[in-house]
C-alpha positions in Angstrom: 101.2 114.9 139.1 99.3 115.2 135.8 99.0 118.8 135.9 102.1 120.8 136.7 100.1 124.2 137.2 98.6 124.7 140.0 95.6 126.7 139.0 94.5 123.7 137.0 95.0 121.2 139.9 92.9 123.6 142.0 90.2 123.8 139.3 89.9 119.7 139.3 90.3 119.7 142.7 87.5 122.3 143.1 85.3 119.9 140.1 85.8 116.6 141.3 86.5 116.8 144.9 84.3 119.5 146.0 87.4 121.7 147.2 88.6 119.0 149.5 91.4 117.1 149.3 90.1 114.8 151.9 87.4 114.0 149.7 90.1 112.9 147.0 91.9 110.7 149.3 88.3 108.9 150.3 88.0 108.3 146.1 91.2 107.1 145.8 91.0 105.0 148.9 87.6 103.3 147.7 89.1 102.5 144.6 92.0 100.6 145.9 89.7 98.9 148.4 86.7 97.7 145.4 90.1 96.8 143.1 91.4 94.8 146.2 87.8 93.1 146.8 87.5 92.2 142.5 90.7 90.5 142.6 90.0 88.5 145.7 86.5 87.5 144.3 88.3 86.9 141.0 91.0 84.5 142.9 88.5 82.5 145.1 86.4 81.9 141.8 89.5 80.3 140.1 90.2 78.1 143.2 86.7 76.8 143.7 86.2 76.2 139.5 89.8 74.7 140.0 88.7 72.3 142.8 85.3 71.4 140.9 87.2 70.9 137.8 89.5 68.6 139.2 
Protein backbone atom coordinates (compact mmCIF):
# COMPACT_ATOMS: atom_id res chain seq x y z
CA UNK A 1 0.00 0.00 0.00
CA UNK A 2 2.76 2.55 0.50
CA UNK A 3 4.40 1.97 -2.63
CA UNK A 4 2.27 1.90 -5.75
CA UNK A 5 5.15 0.52 -8.10
CA UNK A 6 5.74 -2.72 -7.94
CA UNK A 7 9.43 -2.79 -8.60
CA UNK A 8 9.88 -0.95 -5.32
CA UNK A 9 7.58 -3.30 -3.31
CA UNK A 10 9.64 -6.17 -4.70
CA UNK A 11 12.94 -4.40 -3.82
CA UNK A 12 11.64 -4.04 0.07
CA UNK A 13 10.15 -7.10 -0.17
CA UNK A 14 13.47 -8.58 -1.39
CA UNK A 15 15.46 -6.15 1.71
CA UNK A 16 13.34 -6.81 4.49
CA UNK A 17 11.67 -10.02 4.04
CA UNK A 18 14.35 -12.02 2.36
CA UNK A 19 12.04 -12.52 -0.91
CA UNK A 20 9.25 -14.04 1.07
CA UNK A 21 6.20 -12.79 1.67
CA UNK A 22 5.58 -15.40 4.23
CA UNK A 23 8.30 -14.06 6.15
CA UNK A 24 6.44 -10.53 6.06
CA UNK A 25 3.26 -11.96 7.31
CA UNK A 26 5.38 -13.75 10.40
CA UNK A 27 6.73 -9.85 11.12
CA UNK A 28 3.56 -8.42 11.00
CA UNK A 29 1.92 -11.24 12.94
CA UNK A 30 4.63 -10.87 15.85
CA UNK A 31 4.00 -7.50 16.05
CA UNK A 32 0.36 -7.62 16.60
CA UNK A 33 0.91 -10.46 19.05
CA UNK A 34 3.97 -8.36 21.36
CA UNK A 35 1.37 -5.08 20.93
CA UNK A 36 -1.48 -7.48 22.16
CA UNK A 37 0.76 -8.92 25.17
CA UNK A 38 2.10 -4.83 26.21
CA UNK A 39 -1.42 -3.79 26.49
CA UNK A 40 -2.53 -6.74 28.47
CA UNK A 41 0.57 -6.34 30.91
CA UNK A 42 -0.23 -2.59 30.74
CA UNK A 43 -4.10 -3.31 31.83
CA UNK A 44 -3.37 -5.94 34.63
CA UNK A 45 -0.74 -3.41 36.12
CA UNK A 46 -3.48 -0.69 36.37
CA UNK A 47 -6.00 -3.18 38.02
CA UNK A 48 -3.57 -4.54 40.60
CA UNK A 49 -2.09 -0.67 41.40
CA UNK A 50 -5.89 0.08 41.33
CA UNK A 51 -6.74 -2.58 43.94
CA UNK A 52 -3.58 -1.76 46.16
CA UNK A 53 -4.44 1.86 45.94
CA UNK A 54 -7.79 1.44 47.10
Amino acid sequence: MRWRRQERVERELQVKYEGKYKNAGLVLLFDLLMALAVATFVALLAAVLYFVVS
